[in-house]
BALO-262129 format. One record per residue: residue in three letters; x, y, z of N, C-alpha, C in turn. Coordinates in steps of 0.05 Angstrom, whole numbers, plus 5000, padded with zeros to 4 digits. Each point is the difference from the previous one (the first is absolute). Last residue first. Example, Ala and Ser with C-alpha at 12.3 -4.5 7.8 and 13.67 -1.06 7.14 Angstrom:
BALO-262129
SER525749555142501650245001498550225014/ALA500648854999498250245000501850245000/
***
This chain:
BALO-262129
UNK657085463068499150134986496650094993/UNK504949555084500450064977498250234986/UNK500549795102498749874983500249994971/UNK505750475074496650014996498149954982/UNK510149705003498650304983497350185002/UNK508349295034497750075008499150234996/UNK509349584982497449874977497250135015/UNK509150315027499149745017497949794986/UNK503550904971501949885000498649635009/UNK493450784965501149945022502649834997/UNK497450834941500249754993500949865041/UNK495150884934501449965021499549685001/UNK499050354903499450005030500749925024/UNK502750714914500449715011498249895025/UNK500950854918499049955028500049665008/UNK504250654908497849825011500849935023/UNK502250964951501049705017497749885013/UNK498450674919500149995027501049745011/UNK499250464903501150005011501449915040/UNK490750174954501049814980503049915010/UNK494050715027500549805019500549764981/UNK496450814948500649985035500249725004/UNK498450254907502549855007500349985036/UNK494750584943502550115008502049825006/UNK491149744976499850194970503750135009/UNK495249565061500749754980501250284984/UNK495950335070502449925004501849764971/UNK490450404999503650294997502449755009/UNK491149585001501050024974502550194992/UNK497249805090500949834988501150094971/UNK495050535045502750015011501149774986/UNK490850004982501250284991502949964998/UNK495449355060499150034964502950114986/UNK497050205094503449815000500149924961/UNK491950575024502750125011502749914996/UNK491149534991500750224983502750134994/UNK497349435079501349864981499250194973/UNK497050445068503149965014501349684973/UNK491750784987500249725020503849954993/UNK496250894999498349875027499449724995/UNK503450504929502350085018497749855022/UNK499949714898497550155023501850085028/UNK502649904885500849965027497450195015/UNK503049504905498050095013501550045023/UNK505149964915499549915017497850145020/UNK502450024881499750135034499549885014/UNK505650094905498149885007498450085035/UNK505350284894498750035024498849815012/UNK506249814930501750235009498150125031/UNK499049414916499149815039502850225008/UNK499149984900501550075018500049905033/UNK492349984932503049914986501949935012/UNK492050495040499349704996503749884987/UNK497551015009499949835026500449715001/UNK499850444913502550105021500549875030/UNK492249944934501949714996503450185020/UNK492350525016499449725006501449864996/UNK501850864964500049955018499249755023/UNK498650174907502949985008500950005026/UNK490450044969501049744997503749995005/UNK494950795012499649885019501349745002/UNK501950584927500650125031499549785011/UNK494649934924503049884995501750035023/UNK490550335008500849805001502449884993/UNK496350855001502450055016500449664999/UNK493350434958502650054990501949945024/UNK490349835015501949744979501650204994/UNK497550325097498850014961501949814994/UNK498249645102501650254984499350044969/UNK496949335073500550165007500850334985/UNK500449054959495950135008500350215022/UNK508549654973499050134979496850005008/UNK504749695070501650354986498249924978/UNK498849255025498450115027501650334983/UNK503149194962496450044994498550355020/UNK509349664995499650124979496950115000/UNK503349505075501350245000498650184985/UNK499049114992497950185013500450205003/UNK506549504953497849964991497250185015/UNK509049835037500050244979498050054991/UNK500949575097500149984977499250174983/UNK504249945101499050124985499349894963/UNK501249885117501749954971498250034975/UNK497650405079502749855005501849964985/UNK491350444983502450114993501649895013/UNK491649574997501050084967503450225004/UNK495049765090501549724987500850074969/UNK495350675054503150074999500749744992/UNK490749995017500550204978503249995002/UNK497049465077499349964969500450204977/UNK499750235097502949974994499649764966/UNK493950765062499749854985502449894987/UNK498450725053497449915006500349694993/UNK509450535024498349934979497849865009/UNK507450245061498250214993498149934986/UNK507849425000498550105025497450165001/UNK507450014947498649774990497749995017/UNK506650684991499250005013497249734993/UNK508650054934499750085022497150065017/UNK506549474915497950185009498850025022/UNK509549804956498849945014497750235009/UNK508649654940497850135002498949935011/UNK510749904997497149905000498250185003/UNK510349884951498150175012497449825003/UNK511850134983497449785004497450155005/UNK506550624953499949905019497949735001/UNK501550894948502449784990500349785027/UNK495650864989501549985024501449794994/UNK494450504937501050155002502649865022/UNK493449454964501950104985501950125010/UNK492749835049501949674994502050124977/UNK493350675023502149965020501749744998/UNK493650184936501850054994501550105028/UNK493149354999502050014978502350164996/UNK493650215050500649785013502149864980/UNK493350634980502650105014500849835021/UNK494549714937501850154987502650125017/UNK492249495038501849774978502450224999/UNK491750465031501749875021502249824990/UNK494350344936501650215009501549865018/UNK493749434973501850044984501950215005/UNK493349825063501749764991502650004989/UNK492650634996501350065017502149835014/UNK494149764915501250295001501950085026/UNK493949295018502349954976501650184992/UNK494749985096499349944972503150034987/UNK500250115086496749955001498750034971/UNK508750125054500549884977497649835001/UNK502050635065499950174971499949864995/UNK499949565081497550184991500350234973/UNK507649415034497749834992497950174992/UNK509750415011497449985014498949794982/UNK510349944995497150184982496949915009/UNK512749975020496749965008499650224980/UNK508749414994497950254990498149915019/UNK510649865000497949725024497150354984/UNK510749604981498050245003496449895004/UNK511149655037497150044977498850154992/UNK511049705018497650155013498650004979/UNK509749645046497949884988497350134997/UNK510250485028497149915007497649934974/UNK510450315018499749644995496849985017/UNK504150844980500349945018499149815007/UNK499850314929502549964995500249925025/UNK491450154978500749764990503949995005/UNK494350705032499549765015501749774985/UNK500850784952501150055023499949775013/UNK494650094930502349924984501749955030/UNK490950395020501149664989502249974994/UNK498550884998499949825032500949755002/UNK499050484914502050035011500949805032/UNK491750024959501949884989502050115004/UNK493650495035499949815016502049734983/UNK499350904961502149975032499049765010/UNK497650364903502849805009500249895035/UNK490550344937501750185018502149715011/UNK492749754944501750164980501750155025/UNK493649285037499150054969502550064991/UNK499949945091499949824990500050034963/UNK498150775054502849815014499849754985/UNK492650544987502750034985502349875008/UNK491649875047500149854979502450034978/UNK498250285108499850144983501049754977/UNK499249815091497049904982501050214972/UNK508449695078497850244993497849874975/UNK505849275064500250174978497850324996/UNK504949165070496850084996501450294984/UNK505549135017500850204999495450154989/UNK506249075051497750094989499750304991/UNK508349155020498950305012497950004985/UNK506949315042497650004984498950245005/UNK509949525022497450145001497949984974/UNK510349675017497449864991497350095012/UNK507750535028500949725000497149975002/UNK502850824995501049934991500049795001/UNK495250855035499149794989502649864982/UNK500550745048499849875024499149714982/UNK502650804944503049845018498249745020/UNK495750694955498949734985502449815020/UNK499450995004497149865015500349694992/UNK507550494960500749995027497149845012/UNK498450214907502049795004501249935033/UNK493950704969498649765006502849804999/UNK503650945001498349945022498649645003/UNK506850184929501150055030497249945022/UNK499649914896502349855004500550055038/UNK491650304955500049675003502849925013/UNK496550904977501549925025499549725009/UNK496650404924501950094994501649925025/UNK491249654985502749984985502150115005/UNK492950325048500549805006502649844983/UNK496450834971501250055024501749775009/UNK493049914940502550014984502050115020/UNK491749795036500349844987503650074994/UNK493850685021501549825025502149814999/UNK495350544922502550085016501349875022/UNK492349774968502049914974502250145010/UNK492950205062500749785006502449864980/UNK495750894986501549935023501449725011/UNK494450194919502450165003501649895014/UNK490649855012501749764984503650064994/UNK494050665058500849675013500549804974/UNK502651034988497449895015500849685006/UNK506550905020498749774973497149915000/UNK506950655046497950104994499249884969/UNK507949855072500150044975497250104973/UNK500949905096501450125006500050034963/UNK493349465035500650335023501850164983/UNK498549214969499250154995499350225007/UNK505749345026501550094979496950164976/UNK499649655098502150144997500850154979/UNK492949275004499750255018501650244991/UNK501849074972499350164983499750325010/UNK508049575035497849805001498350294982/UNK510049545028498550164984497049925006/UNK507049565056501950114982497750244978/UNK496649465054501850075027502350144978/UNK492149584964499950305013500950075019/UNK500449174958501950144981499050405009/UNK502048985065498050234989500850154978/UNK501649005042501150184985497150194997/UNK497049385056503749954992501450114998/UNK489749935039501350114979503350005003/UNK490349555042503150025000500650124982/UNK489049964993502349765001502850235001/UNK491850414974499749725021501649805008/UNK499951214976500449674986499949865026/UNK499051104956499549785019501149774987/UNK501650714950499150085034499549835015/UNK504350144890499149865017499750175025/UNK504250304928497850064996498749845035/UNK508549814949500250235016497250085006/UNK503249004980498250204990500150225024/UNK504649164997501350214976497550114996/UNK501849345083498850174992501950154975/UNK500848915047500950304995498350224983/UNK500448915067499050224979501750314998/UNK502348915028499950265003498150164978/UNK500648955050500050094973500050365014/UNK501048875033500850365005499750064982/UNK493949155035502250124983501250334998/UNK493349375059502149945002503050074981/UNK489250014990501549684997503949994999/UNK493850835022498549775009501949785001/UNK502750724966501050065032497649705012/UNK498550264909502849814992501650045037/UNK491250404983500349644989502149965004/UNK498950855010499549885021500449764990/UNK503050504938501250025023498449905015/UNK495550074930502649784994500950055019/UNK493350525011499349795000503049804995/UNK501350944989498849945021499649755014/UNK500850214904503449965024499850035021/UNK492050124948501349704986502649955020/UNK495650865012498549795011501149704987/UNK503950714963500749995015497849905030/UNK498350064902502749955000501550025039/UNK490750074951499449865019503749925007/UNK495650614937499849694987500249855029/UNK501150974989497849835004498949714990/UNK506750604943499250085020497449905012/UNK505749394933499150294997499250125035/UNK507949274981497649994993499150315005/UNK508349305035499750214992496650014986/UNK508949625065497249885005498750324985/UNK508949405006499550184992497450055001/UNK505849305044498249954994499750354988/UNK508649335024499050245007497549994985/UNK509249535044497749884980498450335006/UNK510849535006498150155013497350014983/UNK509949314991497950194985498250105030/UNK510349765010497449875004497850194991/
***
């Protein structure tokens, strides 16, 4: 029986672990189990249950005390640590989850993980033998993508974690909430090329206009980017979002339909 899993990745401060905060209460709202798990050795606090710790097995602290890294170092080390004991330590933490769970995994903000460093595809490859249906679920603050240029970066590496993880993936822009003004973010929901174009080249020297125009018909061609708004303080935002992961995994496609309790006698409290 497939298992489902949400990869929840994006730059540092995107709101990656206020997003699994919130999905975990919602989903204890309407009655659904869902687990979270920590893969960031870095982390210190958290708002929500933790499952799986990956600083019960490494954590950054440690490995710059001792290995006299600094904190991006340290943590690529955590990381590749973590691989290497996918087969015994996280495989034994995972034993308790075997029957049609739902995990939420809160990721590190470092951007190489995704881009060009193997270990979080490796990860994936792992979940997947272990018959887990899984997304990748990007945050990208709402408040960087306060023009086109910063739009366009946000696209890129969003793109190329969809490469690097070979995975369903939703985008989803984050602290929606916060914004003075939620009209300016309607041009980057969905995005047309045409303004795209207009807005980078009066932004940037005409040599770079051919750049820009490849890049617009990149975004547009393909509907490779697109972004979901999310305001975490309203609760149909929330179910939004979750919806769109769950379609994208198939959750609950597989589930035995529910019969209704049937009186024998015909007295149904009144039918249907």
């Amino acid at each position: 029986m497939p298992r489902y899993a949400q990869l929840v990745i994006g730059p540092a401060g995107s709101g990656k672990s206020t997003y699994c905060q919130n999905v975990y209460q919602h989903c204890q709202s309407i009655k659904r189990t869902v687990h979270v798990v920590n893969l960031d050795p870095a982390a210190d606090h958290f708002e929500y249950p933790v499952s799986v710790d990956i600083r019960e097995l490494i954590s950054l602290e440690d490995v710059m005390e001792e290995l006299k890294l600094g904190p991006n170092g340290g943590l690529i080390y955590c990381m590749e640590y973590l691989e290497e004991n996918l087969e015994d330590w996280f495989s034994e933490q995972m034993e308790d989850y075997i029957d049609d769970d739902y995990l939420i995994f809160d990721c590190p903000g470092q951007i190489e993980l995704y881009s060009h460093i193997p270990v979080l595809r490796t990860f994936v490859d792992q979940l997947k033998r272990w018959d887990f249906n899984v997304c990748a679920v990007y945050m990208l603050d709402s408040q960087f993508v306060s023009d086109v240029t910063k739009y366009i970066s946000g696209c890129m590496a969003s793109l190329s974690a969809m490469v690097q993880l070979e995975l369903p993936h939703i985008n989803v822009l984050s602290k929606i909430d916060l914004l003075p003004s939620k009209r300016d973010l309607d041009k980057f929901l969905d995005p047309d090329a045409r303004l795209l174009l207009g807005d980078l080249n009066q932004q940037m020297a005409p040599r770079f206009a051919r750049l820009n125009q490849a890049l617009a018909e990149l975004v547009d061609d393909y509907s490779m980017v697109n972004f979901l708004p999310l305001d975490i303080t309203d609760e149909d935002s929330i179910q939004f979002v979750l919806s769109h992961i769950d379609n994208a995994i198939q959750y609950g496609e597989d589930a035995e339909p529910k019969a209704r309790d049937h009186d024998p006698d015909g007295d149904d409290g009144g039918g249907f």
